[in-house]
N, C-alpha and C positions, 0 to 999 in steps of 0.2 A: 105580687108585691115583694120588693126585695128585703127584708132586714139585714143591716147591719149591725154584729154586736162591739161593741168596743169592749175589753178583756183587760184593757194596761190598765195599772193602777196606777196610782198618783203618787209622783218619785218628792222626797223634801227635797228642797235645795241645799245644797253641798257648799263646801268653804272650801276655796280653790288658789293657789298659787297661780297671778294669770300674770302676765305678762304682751308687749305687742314687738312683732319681728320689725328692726329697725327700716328703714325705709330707703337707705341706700347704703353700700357697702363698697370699701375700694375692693379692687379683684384686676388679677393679671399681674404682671412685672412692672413694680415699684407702686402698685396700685393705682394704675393711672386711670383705668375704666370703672365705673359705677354701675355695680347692680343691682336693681330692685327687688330688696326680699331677699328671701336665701331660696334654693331649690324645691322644695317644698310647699313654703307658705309666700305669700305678697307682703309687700312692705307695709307695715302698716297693722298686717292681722292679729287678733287677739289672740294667744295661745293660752293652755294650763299648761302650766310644769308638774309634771308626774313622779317624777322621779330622777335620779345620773346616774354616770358616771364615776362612783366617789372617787377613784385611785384615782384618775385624771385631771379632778379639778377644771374642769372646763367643757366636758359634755353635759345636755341635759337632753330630759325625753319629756316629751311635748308634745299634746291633743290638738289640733286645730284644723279648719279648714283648710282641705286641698287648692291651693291656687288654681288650678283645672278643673277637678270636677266638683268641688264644692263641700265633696262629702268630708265629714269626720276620718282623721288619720293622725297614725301615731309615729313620729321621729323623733330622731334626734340631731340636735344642734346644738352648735356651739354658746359658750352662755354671752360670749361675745355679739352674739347676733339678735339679741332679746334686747330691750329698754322697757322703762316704766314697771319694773317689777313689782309686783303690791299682792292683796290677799282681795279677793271675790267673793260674792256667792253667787253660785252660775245656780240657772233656774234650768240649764236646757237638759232635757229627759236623753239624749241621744249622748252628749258630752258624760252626764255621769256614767250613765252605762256604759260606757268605752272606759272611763278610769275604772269603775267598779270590777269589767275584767282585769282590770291589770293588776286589782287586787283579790283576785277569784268571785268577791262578791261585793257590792256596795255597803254590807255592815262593817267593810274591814277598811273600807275610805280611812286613812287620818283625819284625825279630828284639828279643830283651826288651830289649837296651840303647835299641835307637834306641825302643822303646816309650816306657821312663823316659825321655827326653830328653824325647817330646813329654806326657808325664804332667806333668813339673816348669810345663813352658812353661800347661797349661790349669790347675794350682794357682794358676799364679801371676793366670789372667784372673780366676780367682775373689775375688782377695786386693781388684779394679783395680773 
């Protein structure tokens, strides 16, 4: 008889800057061509925003689905390329633990204010 033990323990849900990668984008010379999604993600996809760029004002680093193989991956992109920016709470165990590295450990996540703080601040790259 086989036993399985399951060992994970039960992650809370996180407050998340989320955002969806816009769904067509001009590209080429004068931008005549349309591409869906940026390189990365699909048009459409739900990302978190992690963190930027600050000196630059216009990068951001972003968890979401691989357009390919599906799995959790971490980029960056332009804040140009994102719409619907708002604040979450992702429930997915696989999504925290990817940001939780980013911040060596899930007790060091931001908490949802300091989230909004930096939510207002990448509204505003978009406005610029």
């Amino acid at each position: 008889m086989l036993l399985i033990h399951m060992s994970e323990t039960k992650i809370d849900p996180k407050w998340f800057i989320t955002a969806n990668v816009i769904k067509e984008r001009p590209f080429g010379p004068g931008g005549v061509e349309k591409h869906n999604g940026v390189r990365l993600f699909r048009g459409g996809a739900k990302v978190y925003i992690i963190g930027a760029h600050r000196g630059m004002c216009e990068d951001i680093i972003v968890i979401g689905h691989h357009r390919r193989t599906g799995r959790f991956i971490q980029g960056v992109i332009k804040v140009h390329q994102v719409e619907n920016i708002r604040m979450t709470l992702c429930y997915s165990p696989a999504a925290i633990k990817k940001v939780g590295k980013e911040y060596f450990t899930i007790d060091r996540i931001p908490t949802k204010e300091q989230w909004e703080q930096d939510m207002m601040l990448y509204k505003q790259w978009q406005k610029t």
